[in-house]
The first five atom37 places (N, CA, C, CB, O) and aatype in JSON, in Angstrom:
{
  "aatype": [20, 20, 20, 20, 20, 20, 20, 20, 20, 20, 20, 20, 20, 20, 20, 20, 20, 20, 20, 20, 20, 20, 20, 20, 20, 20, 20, 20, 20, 20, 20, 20, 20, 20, 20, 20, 20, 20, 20, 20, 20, 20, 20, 20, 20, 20, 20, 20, 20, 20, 20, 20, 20, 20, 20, 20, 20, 20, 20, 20, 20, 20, 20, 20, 20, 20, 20, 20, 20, 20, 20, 20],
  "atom_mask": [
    [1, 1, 1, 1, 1],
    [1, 1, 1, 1, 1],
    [1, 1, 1, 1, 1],
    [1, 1, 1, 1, 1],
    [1, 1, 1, 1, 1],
    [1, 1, 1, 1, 1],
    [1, 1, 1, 1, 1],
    [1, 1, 1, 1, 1],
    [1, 1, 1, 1, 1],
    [1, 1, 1, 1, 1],
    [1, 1, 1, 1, 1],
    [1, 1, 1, 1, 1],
    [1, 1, 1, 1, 1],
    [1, 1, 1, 1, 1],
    [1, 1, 1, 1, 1],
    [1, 1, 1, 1, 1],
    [1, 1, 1, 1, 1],
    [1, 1, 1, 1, 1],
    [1, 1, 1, 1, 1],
    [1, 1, 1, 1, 1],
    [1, 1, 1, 1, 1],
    [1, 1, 1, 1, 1],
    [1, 1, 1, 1, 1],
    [1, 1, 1, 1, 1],
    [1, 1, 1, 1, 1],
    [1, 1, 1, 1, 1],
    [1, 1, 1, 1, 1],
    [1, 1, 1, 1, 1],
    [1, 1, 1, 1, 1],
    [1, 1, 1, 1, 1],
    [1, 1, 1, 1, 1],
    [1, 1, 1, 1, 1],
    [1, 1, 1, 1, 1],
    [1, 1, 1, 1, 1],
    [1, 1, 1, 1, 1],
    [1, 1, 1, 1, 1],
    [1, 1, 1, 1, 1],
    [1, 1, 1, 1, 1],
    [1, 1, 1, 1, 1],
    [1, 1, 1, 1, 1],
    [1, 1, 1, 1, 1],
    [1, 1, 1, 1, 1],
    [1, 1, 1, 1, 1],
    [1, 1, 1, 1, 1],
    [1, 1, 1, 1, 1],
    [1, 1, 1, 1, 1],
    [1, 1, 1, 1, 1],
    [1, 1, 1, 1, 1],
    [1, 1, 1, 1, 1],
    [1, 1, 1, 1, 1],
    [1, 1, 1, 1, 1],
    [1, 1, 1, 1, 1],
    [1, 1, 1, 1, 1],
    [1, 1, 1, 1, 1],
    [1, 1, 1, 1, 1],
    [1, 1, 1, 1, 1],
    [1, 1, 1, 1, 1],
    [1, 1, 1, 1, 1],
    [1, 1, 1, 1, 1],
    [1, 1, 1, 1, 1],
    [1, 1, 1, 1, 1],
    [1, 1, 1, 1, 1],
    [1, 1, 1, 1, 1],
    [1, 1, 1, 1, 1],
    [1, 1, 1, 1, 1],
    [1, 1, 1, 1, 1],
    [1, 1, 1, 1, 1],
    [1, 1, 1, 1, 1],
    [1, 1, 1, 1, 1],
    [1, 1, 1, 1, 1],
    [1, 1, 1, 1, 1],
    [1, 1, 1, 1, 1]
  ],
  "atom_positions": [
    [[-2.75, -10.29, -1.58], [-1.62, -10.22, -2.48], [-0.35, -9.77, -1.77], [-1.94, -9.28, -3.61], [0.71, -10.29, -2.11]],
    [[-0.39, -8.78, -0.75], [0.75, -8.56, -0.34], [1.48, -9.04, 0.44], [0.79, -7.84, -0.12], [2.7, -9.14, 0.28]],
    [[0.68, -9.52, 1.69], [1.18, -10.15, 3.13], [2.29, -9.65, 3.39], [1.38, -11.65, 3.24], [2.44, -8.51, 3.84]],
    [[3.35, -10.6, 3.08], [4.64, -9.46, 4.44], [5.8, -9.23, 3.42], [5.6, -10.62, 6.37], [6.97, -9.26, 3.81]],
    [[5.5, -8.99, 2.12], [6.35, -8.45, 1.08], [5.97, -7.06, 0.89], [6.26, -9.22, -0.21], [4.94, -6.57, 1.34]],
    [[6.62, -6.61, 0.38], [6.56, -5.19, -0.41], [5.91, -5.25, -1.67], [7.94, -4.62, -0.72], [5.89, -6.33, -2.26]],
    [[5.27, -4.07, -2.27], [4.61, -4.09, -3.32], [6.04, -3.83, -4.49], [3.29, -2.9, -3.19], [7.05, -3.15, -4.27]],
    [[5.72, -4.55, -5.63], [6.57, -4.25, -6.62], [6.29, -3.31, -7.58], [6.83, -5.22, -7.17], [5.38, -3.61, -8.35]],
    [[6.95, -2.04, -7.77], [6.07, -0.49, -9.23], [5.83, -1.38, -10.17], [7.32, 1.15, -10.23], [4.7, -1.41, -10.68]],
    [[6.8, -2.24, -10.57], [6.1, -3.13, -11.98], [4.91, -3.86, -11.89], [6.99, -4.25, -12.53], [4.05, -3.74, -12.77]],
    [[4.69, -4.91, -10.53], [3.55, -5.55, -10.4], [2.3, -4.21, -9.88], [3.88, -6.89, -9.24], [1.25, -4.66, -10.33]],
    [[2.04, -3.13, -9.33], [1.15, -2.45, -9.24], [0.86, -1.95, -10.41], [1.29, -1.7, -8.41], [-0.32, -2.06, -10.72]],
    [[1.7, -1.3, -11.35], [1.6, -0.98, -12.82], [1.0, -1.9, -13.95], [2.88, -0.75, -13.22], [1.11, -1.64, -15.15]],
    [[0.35, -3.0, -13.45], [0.05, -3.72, -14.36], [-1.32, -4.16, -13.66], [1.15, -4.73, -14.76], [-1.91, -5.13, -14.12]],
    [[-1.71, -3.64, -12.81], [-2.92, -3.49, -11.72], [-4.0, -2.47, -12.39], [-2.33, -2.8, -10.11], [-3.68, -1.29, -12.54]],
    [[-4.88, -2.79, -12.68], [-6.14, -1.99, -12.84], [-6.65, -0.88, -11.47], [-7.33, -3.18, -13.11], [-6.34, -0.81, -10.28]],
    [[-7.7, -0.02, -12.48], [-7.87, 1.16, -11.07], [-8.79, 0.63, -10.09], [-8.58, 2.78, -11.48], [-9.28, 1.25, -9.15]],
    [[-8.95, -0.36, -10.34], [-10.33, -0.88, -9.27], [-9.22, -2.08, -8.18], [-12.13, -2.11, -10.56], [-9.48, -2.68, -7.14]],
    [[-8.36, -2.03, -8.74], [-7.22, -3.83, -7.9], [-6.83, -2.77, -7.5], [-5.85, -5.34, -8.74], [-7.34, -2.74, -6.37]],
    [[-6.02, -1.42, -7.66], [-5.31, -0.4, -7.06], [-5.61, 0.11, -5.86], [-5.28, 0.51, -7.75], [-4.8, 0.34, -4.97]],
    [[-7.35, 0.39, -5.8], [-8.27, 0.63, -4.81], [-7.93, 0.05, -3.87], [-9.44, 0.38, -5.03], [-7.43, 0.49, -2.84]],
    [[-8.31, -1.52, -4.3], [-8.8, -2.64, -3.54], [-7.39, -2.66, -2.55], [-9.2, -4.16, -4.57], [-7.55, -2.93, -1.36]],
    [[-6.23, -2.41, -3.0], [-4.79, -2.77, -2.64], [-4.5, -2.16, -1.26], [-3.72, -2.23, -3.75], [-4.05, -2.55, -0.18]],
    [[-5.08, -0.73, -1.95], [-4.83, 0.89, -1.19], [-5.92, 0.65, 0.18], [-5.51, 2.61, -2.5], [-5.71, 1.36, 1.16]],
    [[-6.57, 0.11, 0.2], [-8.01, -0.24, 1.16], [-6.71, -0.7, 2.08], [-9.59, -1.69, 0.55], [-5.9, -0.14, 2.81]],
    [[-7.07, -2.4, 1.54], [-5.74, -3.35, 2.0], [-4.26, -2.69, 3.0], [-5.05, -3.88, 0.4], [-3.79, -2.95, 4.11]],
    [[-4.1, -2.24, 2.47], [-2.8, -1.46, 3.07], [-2.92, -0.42, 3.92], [-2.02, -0.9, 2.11], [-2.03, -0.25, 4.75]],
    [[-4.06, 0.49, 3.88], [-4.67, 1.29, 4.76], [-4.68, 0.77, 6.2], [-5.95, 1.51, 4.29], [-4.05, 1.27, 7.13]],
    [[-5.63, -0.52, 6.28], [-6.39, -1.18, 7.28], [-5.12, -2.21, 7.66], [-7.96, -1.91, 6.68], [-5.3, -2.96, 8.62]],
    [[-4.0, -2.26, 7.03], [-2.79, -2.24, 7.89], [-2.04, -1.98, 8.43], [-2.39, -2.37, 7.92], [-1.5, -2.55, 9.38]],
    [[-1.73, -0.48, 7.64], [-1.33, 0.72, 8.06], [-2.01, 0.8, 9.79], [-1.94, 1.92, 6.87], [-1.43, 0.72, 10.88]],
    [[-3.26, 0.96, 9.47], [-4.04, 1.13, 11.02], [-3.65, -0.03, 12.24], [-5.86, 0.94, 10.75], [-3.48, 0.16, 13.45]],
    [[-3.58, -1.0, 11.62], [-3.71, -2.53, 12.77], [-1.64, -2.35, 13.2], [-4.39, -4.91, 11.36], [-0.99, -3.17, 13.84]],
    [[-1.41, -1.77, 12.93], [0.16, -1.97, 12.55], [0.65, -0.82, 13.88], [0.69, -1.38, 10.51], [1.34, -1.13, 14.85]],
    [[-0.03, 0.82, 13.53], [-0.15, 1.55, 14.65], [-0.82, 1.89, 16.06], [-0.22, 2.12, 14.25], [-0.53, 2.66, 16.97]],
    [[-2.15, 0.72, 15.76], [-2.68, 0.14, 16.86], [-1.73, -0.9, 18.34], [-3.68, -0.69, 16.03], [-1.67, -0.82, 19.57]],
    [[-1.13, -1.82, 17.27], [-0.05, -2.53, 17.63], [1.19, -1.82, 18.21], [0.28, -3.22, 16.55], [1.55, -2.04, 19.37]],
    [[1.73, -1.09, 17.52], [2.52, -0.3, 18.08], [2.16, 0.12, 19.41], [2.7, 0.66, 17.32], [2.8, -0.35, 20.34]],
    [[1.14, 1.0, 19.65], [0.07, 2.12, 20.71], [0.21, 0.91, 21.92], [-2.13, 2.57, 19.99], [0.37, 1.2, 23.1]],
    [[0.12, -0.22, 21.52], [-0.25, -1.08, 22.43], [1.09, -2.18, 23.25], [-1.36, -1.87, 21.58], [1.15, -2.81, 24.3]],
    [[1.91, -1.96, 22.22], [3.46, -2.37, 22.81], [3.36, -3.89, 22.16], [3.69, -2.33, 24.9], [3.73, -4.74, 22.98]],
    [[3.0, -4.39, 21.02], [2.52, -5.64, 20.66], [3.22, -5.96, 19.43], [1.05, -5.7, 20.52], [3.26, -7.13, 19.05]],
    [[4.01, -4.66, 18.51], [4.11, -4.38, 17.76], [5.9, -5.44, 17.75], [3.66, -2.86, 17.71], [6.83, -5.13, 18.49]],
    [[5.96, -6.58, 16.82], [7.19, -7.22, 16.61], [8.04, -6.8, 15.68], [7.03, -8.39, 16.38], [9.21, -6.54, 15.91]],
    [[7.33, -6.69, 14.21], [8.14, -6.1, 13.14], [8.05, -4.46, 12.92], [7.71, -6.82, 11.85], [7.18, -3.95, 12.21]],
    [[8.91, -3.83, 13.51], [8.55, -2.68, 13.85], [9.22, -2.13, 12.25], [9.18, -2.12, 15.48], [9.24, -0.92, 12.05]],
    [[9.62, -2.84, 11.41], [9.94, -2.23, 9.81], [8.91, -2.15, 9.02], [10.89, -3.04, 8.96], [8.77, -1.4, 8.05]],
    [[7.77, -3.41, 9.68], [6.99, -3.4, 8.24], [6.11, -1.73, 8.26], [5.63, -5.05, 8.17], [5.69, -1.32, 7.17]],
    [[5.9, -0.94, 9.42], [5.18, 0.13, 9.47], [5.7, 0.66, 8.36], [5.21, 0.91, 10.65], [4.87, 0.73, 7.45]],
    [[7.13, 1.19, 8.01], [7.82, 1.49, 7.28], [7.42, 1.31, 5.47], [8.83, 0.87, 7.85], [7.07, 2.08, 4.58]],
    [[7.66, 0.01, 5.56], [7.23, -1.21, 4.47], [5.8, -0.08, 3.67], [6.47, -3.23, 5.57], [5.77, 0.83, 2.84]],
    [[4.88, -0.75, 4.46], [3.59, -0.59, 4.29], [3.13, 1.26, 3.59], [2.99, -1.01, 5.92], [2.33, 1.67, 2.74]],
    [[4.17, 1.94, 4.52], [3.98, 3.27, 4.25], [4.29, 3.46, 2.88], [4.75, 4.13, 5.09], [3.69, 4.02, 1.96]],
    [[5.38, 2.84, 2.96], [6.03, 3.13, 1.2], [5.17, 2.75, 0.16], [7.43, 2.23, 0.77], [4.91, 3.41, -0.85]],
    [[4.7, 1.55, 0.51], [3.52, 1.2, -0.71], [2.36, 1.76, -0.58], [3.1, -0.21, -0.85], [1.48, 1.98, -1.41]],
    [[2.44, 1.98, 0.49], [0.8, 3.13, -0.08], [1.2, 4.4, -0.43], [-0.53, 3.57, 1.25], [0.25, 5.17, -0.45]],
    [[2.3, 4.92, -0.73], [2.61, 5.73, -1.62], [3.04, 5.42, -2.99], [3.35, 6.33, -1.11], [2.78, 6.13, -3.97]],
    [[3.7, 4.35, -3.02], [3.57, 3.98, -4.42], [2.39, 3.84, -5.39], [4.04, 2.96, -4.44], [2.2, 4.16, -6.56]],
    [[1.51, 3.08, -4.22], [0.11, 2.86, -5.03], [-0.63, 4.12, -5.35], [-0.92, 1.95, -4.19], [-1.49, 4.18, -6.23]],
    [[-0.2, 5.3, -4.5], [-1.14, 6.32, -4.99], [-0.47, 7.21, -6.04], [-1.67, 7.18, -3.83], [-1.14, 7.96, -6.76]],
    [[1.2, 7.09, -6.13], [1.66, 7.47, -7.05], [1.49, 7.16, -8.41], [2.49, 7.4, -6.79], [1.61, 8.0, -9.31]],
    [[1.12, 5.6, -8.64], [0.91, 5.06, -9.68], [-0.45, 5.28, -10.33], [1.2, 3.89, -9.46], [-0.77, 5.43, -11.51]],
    [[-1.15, 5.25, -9.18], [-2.58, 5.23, -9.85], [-3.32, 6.93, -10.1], [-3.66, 4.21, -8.68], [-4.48, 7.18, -10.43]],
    [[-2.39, 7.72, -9.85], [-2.02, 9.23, -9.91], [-2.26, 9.48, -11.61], [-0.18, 9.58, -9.28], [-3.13, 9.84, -12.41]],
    [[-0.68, 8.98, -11.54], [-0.08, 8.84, -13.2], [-1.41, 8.06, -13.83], [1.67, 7.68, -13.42], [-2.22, 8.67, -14.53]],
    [[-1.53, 6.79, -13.55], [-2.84, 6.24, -14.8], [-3.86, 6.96, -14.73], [-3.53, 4.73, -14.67], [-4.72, 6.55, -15.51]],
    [[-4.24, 8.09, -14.0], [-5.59, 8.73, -14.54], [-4.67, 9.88, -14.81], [-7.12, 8.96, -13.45], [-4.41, 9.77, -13.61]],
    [[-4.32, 10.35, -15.0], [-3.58, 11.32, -15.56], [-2.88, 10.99, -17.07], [-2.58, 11.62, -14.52], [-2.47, 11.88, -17.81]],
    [[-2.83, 9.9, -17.32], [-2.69, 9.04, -18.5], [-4.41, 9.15, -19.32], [-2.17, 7.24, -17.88], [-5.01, 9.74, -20.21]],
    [[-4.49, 8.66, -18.81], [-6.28, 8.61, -18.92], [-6.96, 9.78, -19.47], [-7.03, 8.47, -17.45], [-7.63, 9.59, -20.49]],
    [[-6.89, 11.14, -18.89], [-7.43, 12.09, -19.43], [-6.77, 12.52, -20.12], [-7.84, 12.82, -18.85], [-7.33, 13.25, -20.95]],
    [[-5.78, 12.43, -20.2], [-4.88, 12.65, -21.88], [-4.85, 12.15, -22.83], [-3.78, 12.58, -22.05], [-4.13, 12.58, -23.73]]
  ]
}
């Protein structure tokens, strides 16, 4: 779903807690391949590290709030 865009709060907000997971995995294991790349001098888009960071904070922000929604 993401490839070399940014995640959108509206399109994650309309994401279930199990696609949220799945996203947060996703973005993790890019997060990693991204600073590997870097380590290694291979690294071209040196923004998307950036990119990537932000949405995996979004995603955990969001999916924060829906269980916190949830037990209320």
């Amino acid at each position: 779903m993401i490839g070399e865009f940014d995640v959108k709060a509206s399109d994650v907000r309309t994401m279930t807690q199990d696609e949220l997971t799945d996203e947060l995995a996703k973005l993790k294991k890019e997060q990693f391949n991204l600073r590997f790349q870097r380590a290694t001098g291979q690294l071209e888009n040196t923004a998307r590290v950036r990119q990537v960071r932000r949405d995996i904070a979004r995603i955990k922000t969001i999916a924060r709030a829906k269980s916190a929604d949830a037990k209320a």
